[in-house]
Every structure is written in structure tokens, then in C-alpha cells.
ZAROPA-375840 format. One record per residue: residue number from 1; residue in three letters; x, y, z of N, C-alpha, C in turn. Coordinates in steps of 0.02 Angstrom, whole numbers, plus 50000, padded with zeros to 5 digits. Layout:
NUM ALA X Y Z X Y Z X Y Z
...
***
This chain:
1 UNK 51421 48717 50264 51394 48678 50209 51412 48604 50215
2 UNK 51480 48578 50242 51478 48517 50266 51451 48485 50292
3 UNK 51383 48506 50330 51354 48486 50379 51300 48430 50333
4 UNK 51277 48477 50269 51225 48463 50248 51223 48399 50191
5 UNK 51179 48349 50173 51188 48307 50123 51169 48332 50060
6 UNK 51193 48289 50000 51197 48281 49941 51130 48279 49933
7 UNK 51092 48332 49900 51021 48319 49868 50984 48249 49834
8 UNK 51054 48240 49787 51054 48160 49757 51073 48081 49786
9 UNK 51125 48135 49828 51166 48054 49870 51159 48087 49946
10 UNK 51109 48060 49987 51112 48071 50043 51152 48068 50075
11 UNK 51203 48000 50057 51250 47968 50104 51313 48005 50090
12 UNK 51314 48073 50047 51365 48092 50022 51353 48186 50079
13 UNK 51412 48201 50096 51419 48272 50134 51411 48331 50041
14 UNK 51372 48375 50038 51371 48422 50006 51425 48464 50016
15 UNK 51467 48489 49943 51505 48511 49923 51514 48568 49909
16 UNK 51445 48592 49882 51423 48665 49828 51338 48659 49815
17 UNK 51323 48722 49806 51249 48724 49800 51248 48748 49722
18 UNK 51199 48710 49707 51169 48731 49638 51164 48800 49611
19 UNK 51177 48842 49571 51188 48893 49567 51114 48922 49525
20 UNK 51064 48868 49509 51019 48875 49480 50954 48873 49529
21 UNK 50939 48799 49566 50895 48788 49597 50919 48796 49673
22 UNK 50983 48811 49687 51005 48797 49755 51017 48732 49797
23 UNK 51001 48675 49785 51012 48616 49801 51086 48615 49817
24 UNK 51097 48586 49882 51155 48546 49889 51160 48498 49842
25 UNK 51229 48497 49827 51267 48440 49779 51352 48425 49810
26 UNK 51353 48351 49806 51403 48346 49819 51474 48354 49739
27 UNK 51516 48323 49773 51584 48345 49718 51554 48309 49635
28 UNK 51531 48248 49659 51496 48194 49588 51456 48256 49555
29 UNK 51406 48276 49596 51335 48305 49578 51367 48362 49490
30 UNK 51406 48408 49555 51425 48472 49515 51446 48492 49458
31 UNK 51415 48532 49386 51420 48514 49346 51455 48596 49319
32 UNK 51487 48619 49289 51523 48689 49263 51469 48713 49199
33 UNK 51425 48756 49229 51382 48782 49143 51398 48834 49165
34 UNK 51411 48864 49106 51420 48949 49083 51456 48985 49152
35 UNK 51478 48961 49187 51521 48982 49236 51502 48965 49287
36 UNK 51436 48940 49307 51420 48921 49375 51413 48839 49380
37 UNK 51420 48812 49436 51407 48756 49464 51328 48740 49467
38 UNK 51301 48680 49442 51243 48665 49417 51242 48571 49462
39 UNK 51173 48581 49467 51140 48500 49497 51140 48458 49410
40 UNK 51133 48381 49417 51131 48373 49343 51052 48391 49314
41 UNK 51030 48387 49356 50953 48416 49332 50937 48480 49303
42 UNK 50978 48544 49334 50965 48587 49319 51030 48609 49257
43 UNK 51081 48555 49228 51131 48585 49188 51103 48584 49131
44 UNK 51022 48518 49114 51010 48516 49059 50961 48560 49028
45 UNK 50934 48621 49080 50902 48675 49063 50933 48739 49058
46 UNK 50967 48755 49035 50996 48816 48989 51011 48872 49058
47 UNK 51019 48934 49060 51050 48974 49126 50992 48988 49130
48 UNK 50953 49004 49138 50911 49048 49156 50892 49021 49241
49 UNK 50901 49069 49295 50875 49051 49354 50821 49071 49368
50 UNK 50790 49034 49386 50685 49017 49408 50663 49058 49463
51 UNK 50711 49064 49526 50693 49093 49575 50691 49162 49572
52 UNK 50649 49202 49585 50657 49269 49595 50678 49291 49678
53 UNK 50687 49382 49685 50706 49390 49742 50636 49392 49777
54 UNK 50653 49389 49840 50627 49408 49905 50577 49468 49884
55 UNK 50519 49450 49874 50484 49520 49872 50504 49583 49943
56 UNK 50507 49559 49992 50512 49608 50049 50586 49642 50024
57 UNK 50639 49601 49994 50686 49635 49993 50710 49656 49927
58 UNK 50631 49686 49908 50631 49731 49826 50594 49781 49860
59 UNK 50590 49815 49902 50540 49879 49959 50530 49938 49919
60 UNK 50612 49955 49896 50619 49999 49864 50568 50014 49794
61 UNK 50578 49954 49746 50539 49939 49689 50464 49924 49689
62 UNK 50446 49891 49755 50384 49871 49746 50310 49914 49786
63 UNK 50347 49958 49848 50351 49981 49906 50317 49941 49962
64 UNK 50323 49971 50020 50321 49942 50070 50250 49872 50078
65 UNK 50192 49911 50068 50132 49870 50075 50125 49810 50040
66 UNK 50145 49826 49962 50137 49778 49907 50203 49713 49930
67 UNK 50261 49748 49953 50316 49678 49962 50294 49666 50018
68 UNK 50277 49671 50076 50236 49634 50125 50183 49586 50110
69 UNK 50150 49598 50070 50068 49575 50050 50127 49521 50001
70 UNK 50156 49521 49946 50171 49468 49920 50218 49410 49947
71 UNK 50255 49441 49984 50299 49422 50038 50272 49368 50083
72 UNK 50214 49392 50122 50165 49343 50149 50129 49283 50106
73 UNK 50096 49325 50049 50043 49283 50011 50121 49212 50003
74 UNK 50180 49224 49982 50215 49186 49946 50242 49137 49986
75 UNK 50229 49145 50053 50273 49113 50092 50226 49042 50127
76 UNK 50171 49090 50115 50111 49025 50120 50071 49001 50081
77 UNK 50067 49013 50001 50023 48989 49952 50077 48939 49908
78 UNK 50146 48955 49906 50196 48908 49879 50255 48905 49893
79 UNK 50253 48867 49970 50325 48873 50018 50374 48811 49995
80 UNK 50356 48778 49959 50406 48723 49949 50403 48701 49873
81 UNK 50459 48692 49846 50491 48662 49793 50404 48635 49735
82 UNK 50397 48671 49686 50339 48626 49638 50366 48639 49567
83 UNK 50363 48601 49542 50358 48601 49463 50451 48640 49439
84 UNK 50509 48621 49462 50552 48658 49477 50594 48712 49495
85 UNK 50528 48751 49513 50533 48788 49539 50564 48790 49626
86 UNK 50602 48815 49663 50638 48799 49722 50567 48822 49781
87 UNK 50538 48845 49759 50497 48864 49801 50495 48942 49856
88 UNK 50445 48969 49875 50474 49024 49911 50531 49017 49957
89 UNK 50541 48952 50033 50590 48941 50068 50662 48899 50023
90 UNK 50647 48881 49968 50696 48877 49948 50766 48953 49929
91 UNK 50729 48997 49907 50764 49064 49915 50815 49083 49969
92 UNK 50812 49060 50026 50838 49055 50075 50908 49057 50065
93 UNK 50924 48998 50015 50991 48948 50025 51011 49013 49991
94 UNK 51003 49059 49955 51048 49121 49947 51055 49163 50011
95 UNK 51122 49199 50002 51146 49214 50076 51117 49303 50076
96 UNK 51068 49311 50099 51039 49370 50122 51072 49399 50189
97 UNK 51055 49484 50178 51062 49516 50229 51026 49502 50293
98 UNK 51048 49519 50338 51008 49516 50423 50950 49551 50422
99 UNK 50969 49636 50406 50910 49700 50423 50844 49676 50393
100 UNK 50822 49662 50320 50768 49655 50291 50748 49579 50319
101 UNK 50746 49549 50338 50721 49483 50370 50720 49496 50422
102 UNK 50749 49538 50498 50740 49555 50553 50661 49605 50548
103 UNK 50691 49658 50488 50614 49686 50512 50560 49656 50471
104 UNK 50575 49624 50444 50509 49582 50411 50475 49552 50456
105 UNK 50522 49496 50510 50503 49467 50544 50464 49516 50628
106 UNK 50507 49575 50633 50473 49624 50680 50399 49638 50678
107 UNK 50399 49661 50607 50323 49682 50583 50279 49628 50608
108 UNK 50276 49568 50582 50261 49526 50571 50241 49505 50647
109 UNK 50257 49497 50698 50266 49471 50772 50227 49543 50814
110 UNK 50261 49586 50786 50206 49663 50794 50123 49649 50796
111 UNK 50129 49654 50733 50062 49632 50720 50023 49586 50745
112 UNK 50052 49520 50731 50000 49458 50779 50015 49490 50878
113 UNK 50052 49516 50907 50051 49532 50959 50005 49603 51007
114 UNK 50004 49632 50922 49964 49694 50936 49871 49683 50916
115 UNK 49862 49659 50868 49811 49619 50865 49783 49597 50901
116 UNK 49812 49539 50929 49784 49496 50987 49757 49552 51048
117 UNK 49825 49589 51069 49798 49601 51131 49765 49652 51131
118 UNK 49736 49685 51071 49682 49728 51055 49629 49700 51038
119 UNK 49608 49649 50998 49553 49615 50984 49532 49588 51094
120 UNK 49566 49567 51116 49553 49556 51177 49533 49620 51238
121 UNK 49562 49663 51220 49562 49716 51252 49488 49754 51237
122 UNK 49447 49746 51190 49392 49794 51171 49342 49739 51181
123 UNK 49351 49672 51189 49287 49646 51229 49293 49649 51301
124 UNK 49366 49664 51313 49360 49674 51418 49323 49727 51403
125 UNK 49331 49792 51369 49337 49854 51374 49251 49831 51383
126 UNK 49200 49814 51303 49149 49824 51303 49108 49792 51366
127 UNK 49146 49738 51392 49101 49690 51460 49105 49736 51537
128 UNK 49162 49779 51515 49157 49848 51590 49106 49878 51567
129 UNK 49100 49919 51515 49035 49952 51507 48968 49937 51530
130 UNK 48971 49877 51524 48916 49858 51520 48891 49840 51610
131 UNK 48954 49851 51630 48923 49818 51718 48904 49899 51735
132 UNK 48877 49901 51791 48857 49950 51829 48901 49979 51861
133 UNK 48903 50024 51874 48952 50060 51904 49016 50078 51886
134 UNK 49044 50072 51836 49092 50077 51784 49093 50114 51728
135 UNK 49137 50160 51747 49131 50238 51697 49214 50233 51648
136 UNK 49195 50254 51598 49257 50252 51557 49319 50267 51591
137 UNK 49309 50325 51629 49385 50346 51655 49419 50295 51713
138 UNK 49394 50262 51737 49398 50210 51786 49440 50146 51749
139 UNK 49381 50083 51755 49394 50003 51716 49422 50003 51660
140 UNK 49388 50022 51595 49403 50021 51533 49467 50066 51521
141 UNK 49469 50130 51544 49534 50163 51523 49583 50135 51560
142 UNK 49583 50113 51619 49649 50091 51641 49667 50028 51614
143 UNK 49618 50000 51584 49615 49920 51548 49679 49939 51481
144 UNK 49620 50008 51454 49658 50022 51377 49738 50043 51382
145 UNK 49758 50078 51452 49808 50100 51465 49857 50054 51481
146 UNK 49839 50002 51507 49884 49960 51529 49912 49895 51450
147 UNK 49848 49894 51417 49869 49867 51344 49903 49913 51268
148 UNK 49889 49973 51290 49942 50015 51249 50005 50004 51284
149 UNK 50012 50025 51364 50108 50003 51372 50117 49931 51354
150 UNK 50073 49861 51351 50114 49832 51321 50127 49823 51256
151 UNK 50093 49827 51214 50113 49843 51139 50182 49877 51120
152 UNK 50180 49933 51173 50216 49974 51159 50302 49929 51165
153 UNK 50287 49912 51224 50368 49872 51255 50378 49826 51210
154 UNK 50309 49783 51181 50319 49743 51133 50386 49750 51076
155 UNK 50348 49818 51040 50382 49850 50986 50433 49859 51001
156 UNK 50474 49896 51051 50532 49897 51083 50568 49854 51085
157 UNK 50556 49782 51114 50610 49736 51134 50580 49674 51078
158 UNK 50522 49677 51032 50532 49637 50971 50582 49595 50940
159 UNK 50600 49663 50910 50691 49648 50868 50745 49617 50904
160 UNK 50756 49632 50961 50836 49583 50988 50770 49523 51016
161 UNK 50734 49520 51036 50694 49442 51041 50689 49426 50970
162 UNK 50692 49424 50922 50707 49398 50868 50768 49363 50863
163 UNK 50820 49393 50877 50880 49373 50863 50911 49336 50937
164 UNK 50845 49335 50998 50862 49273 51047 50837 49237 51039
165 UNK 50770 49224 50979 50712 49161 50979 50753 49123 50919
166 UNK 50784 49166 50856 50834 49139 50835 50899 49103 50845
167 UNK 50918 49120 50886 51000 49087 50922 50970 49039 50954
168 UNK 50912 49018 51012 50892 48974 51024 50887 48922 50979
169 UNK 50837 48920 50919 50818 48893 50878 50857 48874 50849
170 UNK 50926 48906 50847 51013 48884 50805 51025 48819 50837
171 UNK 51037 48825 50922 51064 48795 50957 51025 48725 50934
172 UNK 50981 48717 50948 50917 48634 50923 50934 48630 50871
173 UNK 50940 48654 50807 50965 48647 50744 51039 48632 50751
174 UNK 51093 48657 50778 51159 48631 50786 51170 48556 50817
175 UNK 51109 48552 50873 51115 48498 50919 51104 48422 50863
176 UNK 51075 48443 50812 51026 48381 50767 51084 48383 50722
177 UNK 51138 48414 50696 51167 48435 50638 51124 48456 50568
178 UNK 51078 48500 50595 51029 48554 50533 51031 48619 50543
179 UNK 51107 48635 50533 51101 48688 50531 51194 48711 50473
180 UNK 51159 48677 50426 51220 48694 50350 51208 48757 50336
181 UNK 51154 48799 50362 51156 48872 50319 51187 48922 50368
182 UNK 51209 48893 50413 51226 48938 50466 51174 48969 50515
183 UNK 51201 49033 50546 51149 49066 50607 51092 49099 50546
184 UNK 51136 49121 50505 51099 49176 50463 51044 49163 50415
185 UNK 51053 49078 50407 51001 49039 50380 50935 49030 50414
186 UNK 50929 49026 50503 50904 48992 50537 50863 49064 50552
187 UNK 50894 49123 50578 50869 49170 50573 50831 49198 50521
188 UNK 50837 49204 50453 50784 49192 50389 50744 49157 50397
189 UNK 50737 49091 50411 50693 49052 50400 50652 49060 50465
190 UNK 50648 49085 50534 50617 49130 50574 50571 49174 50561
191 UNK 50605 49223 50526 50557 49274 50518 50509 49271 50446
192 UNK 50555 49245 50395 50513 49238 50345 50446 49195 50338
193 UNK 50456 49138 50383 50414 49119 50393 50356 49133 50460
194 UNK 50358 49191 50458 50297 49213 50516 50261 49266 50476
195 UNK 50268 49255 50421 50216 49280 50399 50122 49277 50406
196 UNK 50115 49208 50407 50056 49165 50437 50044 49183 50508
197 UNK 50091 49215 50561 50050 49224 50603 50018 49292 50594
198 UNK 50049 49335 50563 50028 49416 50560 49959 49412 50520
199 UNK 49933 49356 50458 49895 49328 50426 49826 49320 50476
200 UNK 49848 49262 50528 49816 49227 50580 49797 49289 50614
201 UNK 49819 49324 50629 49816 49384 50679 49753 49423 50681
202 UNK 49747 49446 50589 49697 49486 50558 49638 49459 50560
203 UNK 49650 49389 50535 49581 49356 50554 49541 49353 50620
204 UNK 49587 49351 50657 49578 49340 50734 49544 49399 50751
205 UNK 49575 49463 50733 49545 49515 50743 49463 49520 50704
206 UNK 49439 49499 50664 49401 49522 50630 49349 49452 50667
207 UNK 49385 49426 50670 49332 49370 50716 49295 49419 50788
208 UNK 49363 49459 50822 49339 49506 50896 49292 49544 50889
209 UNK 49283 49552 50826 49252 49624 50804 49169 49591 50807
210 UNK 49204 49522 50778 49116 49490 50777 49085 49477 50839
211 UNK 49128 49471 50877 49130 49464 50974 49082 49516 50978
212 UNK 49107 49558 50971 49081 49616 51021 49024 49635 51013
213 UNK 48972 49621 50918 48924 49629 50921 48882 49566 50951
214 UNK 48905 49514 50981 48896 49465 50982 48858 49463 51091
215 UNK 48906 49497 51102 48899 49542 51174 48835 49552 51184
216 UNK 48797 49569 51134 48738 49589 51138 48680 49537 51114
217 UNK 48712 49479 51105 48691 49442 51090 48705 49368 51117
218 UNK 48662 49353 51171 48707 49294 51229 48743 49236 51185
219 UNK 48676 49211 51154 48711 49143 51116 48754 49148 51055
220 UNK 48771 49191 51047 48839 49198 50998 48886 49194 51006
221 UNK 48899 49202 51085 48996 49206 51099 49005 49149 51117
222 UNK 48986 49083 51136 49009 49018 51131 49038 49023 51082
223 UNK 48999 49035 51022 49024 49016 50938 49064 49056 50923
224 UNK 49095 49140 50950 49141 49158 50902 49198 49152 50959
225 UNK 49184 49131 51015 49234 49105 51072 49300 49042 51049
226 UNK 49231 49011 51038 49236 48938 50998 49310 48945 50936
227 UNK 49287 48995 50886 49321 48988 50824 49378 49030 50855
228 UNK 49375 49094 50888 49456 49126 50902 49495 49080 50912
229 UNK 49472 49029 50985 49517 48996 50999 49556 48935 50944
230 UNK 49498 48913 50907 49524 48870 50845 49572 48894 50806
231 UNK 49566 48966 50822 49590 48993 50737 49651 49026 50779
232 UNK 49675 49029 50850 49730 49047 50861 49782 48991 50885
233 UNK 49735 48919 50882 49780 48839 50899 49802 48837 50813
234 UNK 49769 48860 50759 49783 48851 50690 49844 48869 50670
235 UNK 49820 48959 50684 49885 49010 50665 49954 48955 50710
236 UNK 49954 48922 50741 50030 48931 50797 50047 48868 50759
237 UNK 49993 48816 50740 50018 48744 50710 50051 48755 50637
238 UNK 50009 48821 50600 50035 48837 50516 50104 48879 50557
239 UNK 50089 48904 50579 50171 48932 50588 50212 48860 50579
240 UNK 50220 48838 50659 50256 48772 50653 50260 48719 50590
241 UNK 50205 48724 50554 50234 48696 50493 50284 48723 50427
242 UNK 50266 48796 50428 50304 48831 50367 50359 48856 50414
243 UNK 50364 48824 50459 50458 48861 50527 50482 48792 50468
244 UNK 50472 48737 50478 50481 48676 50460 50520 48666 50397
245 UNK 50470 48701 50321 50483 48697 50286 50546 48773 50263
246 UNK 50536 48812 50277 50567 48866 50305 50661 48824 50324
247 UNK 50666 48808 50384 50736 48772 50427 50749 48725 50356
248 UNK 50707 48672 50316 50726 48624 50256 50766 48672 50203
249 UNK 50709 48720 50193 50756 48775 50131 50814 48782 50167
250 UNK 50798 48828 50198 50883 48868 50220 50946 48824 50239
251 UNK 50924 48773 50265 50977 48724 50283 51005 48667 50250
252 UNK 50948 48658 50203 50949 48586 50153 50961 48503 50206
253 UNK 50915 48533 50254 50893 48457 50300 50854 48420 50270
254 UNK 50850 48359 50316 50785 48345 50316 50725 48349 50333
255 UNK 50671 48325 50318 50601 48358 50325 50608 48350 50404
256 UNK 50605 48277 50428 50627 48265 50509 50658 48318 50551
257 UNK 50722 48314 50524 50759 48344 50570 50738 48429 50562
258 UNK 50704 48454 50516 50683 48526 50522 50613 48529 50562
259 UNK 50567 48455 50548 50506 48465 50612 50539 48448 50668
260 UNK 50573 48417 50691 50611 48404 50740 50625 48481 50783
261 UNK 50649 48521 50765 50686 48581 50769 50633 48640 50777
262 UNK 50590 48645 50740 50517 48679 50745 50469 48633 50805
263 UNK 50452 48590 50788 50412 48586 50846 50457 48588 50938
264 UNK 50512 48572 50934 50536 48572 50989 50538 48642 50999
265 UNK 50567 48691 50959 50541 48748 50983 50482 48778 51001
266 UNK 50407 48769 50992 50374 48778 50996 50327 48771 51074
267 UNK 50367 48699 51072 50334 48622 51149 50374 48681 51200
268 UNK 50456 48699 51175 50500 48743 51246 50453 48798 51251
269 UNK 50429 48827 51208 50386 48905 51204 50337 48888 51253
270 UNK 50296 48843 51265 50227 48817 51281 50247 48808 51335
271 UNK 50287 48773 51364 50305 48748 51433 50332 48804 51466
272 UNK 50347 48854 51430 50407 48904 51476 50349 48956 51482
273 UNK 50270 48964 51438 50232 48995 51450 50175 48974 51493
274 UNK 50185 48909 51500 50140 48857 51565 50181 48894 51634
275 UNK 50238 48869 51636 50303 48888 51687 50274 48954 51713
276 UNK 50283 49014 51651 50267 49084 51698 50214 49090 51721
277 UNK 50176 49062 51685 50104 49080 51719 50080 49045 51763
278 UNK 50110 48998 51793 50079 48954 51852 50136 48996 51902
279 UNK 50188 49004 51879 50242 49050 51948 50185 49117 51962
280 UNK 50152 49169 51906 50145 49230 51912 50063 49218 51965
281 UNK 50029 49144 51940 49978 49128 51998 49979 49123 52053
282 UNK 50069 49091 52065 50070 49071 52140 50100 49142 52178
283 UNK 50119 49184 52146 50161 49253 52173 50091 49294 52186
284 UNK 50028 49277 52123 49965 49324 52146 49941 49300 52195
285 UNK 49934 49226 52224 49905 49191 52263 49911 49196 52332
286 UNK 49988 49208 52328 50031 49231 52414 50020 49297 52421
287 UNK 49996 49351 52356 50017 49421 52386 49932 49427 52422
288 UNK 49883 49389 52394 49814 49387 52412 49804 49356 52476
***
């Protein structure tokens, strides 16, 4: 918590967090109501705290589908601080468990990963059909076979890549000094905020679907070619913005230094996925 500034006095190291809105406050800030430590803003509104929990981590109460669906809707229809309210990533600055934000964030990376490479997989599938000489048990099934094992490995090694895309993402956040909420902050604000891609995902899919009748139709797949690709440069930029606001909650940075931290993660993702795939060209290139 030293790391982080004074909500009110920038120039001041935070002391204690608001026990109401969560704001860092330094030693000046902190005010004693009804037993908790208060911002002066929030001492002159009576106890009552504004934020509710984590829909995902009410499962039990709400069940599974419904705290997902609000979980998402919340993380992207009102991710930051309005009307005093702390906002969904404001929630953060309370110190949550690991498990329910790991698999929140699993699902979540599941999905946009399983999506994708199924919405992709059933226009290879439908464009074998369609050539000559190509019988289901051949092109298309070994196509489908080879995109079920990866889904599958996906799901498998998901979860601890969570908690390496996180420790990465610590390290850039430690390097800037934004990282007052700790690992466990940085990791929340990870997964909670990927909700938007699992969002992005569905769309994407329902865009493939338009593909394929589209197959049959020459001049249509420019145009729904066109929008996948828009709408999967979208999904990765809304991520990178609610990672952003996401790293601000949990850490109580600044806006900078949390895009700072998000987009650099993003630029390493991009380059290290340029990297493999120009190595995996030149390894296909020599074995040819």
C-alpha cells in the first residue's frame, strides 16, 4: 500500500483505504466513523457502503449462468467510478480470494479461444466440402480433429497460464511502481477484466455462422471477412482498455501508469506472437 498515492494528495504515499469507497488516503485524509476509516468525502455520508460483491463471487446465490452474465455485463457497461459509486474495478481494492477470479478468468479465455478456433474451423471444414475430391473422413475430419485437441490442451493448461500472464503483468506493474495491491490485485484485475473478450468471442462466432452461409454466396465474404477481422482488432483493444481501468482499481495508479502496463503487455503478446510465427514459417520452410 505504500507504493500507492493519496487519492486527494498525490504528492502524499497512501496510508489506508477508505473503508467505504476504497480510495487510498493518506494519514491527513483518514477519518474514524463508526469504526472504520473513511475518505473526507465519504465520512459525510452516513455508513452505508455503495459497492456490492462480485457477482461471480455470489455463484452460490445467484448460480452459475446469471453471476457470469452480470459479472460480464458489469465489468463493461460500468467499469469505473460514476456518480459515487467506486465502480465495478473499483471492487477490486477489497482483498479477494485467488480460486473465483482464476476460474472466472479460465472460463472466460476458454471461451474466446474455443470460439475462435471453431468459428474458423467450420468455414475450413465447409471450403473442403466443397472442393472435389474431399470426403468427410479425410480433410474436414482430420481438420475437426486436430481443432478439438487444441481446445482441449487449451482448457488444460488455461489456468496456470493465467497465473504466468499474471506474474508477467506484475513484473511491468512493479517495474512502473503500480502495483500497491499486490500480485493478488494484478491477478484480479486480469481476469476480471476479460470478460469482453468471451463477449467479443460470441459475436465473432455469430458473425462465422454468417460466413458460412455467405460461402455460397461469393460477394459476401469480403464483407463478413471484413467485420470478423474488425471485430476481433476491437475485442483485443476493449480488452486493453478495461485491463487498464481494471490495474487503476486494484492498484489505485494512475490512469498512465495502468495504460502503460496494459498496453505493454499486450505490444510483448503481439511481438512474441509475430516471433513464433515467423520461427514456425522458417522451420516449415526448411522442412519443405
Amino acid at each position: 500500500m505504500h507504493q500507492a498515492p493519496c487519492a486527494n494528495h498525490p504528492e502524499e504515499r497512501a496510508a489506508h483505504i477508505c473503508g467505504r469507497c476504497g480510495d487510498f488516503i493518506c494519514a491527513r485524509c483518514a477519518l474514524q466513523v463508526e469504526g472504520q476509516l473513511r475518505c473526507p468525502r465519504c465520512a459525510t455520508l452516513g455508513a452505508e457502503v455503495p459497492s456490492a460483491p462480485i457477482p461471480w463471487e455470489q455463484r452460490e446465490e445467484l448460480g452459475w449462468a446469471r453471476a457470469w452474465l452480470e459479472t460480464a455485463r458489469a465489468s463493461v457497461v460500468s467499469p469505473a467510478a460514476l456518480w459515487g459509486d467506486p465502480g465495478f474495478y473499483g471492487r477490486l481494492r477489497a482483498r479477494g480470494r485467488y480460486g473465483p477470479a482464476v476460474g472466472y478468468g479460465a472460463l472466460n479465455l476458454s471461451l474466446w479461444f474455443g470460439l475462435a478456433v471453431l468459428r474458423n474451423l467450420l468455414l475450413v471444414v465447409v471450403d473442403l466440402l466443397g472442393a472435389e475430391g474431399v470426403g468427410l473422413d479425410s480433410g474436414p475430419g482430420a481438420v475437426l480433429a486436430g481443432g478439438a485437441a487444441a481446445v482441449v490442451g487449451w482448457v488444460v493448461l488455461v489456468a496456470p497460464g493465467v497465473f504466468v500472464a499474471a506474474a508477467l503483468l506484475h513484473v511491468g506493474a512493479m517495474a512502473i511502481s503500480a502495483d500497491a495491491g499486490g500480485f493478488r490485485g494484478t491477478l484480479r484485475a486480469l481476469c476480471y477484466s476479460s470478460g469482453v473478450l468471451a463477449l467479443g468471442s460470441m459475436l465473432g462466432f455469430i458473425v462465422g455462422l454468417v460466413g458460412l452461409v455467405g460461402r455460397w454466396a461469393p460477394e459476401v465474404i469480403p464483407v463478413v471477412e471484413g467485420i470478423a477481422l474488425l471485430l476481433d482488432l476491437g475485442t483485443m483493444l476493449a480488452h486493453t482498455l478495461f485491463l487498464t481501468v481494471a490495474l487503476r482499481g486494484a492498484h489505485g495508479t494512475s490512469w498512465w501508469r495502468a495504460a502503460l502496463v496494459s498496453g505493454g503487455a499486450w505490444a510483448a503478446a503481439a511481438l512474441s506472437g509475430c516471433f513464433l510465427g515467423a520461427l514456425l514459417g522458417y522451420v516449415a520452410a526448411r522442412a519443405a
